[in-house]
C-alpha positions as CSV (number, residue, x, y, z in Angstrom):
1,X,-19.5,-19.7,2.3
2,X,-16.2,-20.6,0.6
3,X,-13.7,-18.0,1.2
4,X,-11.3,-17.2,-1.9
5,X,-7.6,-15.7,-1.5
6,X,-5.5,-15.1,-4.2
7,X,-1.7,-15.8,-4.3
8,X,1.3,-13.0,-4.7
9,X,2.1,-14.6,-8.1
10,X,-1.7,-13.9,-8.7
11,X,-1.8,-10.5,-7.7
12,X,1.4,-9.4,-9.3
13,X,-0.1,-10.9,-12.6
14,X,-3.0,-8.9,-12.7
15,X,-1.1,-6.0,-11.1
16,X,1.6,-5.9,-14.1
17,X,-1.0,-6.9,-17.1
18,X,-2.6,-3.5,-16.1
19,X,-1.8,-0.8,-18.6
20,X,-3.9,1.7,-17.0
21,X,-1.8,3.5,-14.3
22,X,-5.6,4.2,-12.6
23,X,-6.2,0.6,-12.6
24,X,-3.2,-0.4,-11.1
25,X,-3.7,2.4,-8.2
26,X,-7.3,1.2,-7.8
27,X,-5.5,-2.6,-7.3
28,X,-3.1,-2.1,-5.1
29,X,-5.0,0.2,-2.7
30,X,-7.3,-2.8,-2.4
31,X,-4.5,-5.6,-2.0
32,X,-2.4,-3.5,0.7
33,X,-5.4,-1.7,2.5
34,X,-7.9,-4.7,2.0
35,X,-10.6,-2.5,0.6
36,X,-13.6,-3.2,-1.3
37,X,-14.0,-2.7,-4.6
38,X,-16.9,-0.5,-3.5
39,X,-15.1,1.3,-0.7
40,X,-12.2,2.1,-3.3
41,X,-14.2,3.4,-6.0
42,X,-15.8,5.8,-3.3
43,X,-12.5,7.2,-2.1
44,X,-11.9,10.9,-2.1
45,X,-8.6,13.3,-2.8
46,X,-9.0,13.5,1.7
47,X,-9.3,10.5,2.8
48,X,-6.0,9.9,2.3
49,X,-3.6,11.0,5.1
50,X,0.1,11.0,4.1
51,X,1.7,11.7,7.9
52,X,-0.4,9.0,9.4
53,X,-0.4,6.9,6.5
54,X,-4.3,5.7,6.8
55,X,-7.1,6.0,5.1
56,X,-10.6,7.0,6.1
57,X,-13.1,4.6,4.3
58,X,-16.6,6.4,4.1
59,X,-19.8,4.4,4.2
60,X,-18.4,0.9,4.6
61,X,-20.5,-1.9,4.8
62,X,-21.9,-1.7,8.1
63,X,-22.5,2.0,7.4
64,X,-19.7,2.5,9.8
65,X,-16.4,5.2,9.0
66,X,-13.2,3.1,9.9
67,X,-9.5,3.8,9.3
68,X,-7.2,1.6,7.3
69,X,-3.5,1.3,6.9
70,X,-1.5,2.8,3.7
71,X,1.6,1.0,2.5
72,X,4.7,3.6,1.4
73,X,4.5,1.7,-1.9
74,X,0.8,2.8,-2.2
75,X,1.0,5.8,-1.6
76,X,4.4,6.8,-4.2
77,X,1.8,5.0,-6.7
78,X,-1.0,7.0,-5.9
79,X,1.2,10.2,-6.0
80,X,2.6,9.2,-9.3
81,X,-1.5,9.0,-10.5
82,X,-1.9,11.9,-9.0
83,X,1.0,14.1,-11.0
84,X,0.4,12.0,-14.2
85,X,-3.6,12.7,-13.8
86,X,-4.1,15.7,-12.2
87,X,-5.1,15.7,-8.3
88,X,-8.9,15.3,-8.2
89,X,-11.0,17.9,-7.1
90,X,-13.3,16.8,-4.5
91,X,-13.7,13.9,-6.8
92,X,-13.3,9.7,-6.6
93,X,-10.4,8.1,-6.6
């Protein structure tokens, strides 16, 4: 299996040719937290813990729970989604 990793200037590429301010909060919680795109898009309003600064991923791919770290720059750009969008109720990411 080849193993692909993608550079900074190739993150912040993508990252700033994102319009969508959900996009970019769905990118960057799976650069700094190392998330699948299948864990992200299954993330709820909860699992996010702003004093510990984790986040519980549900159902990963060994069926297995498991804690992540949160970066202080994710989490001002999830709370700017959040006040821009309207906090989810008991909804995805």
């Amino acid at each position: 299996m080849i193993r692909i990793t993608f550079s900074s200037l190739f993150r912040n590429r993508n990252y700033d040719a994102t319009p969508n301010l959900k996009h970019k909060a769905i990118i960057a919680t799976m650069y700094s937290s190392g998330l699948r795109v299948s864990e992200v898009v299954h993330l709820h309003y909860d699992d996010i813990s702003r004093t510990n600064m984790t986040i519980h991923v549900r159902e990963t791919k060994g069926r297995i729970d498991r804690y992540t770290i949160l970066s202080q720059k994710n989490l001002d750009l999830l709370t700017e989604y959040w006040y821009k969008c309207g906090r989810p109720k008991n909804e995805v990411l």
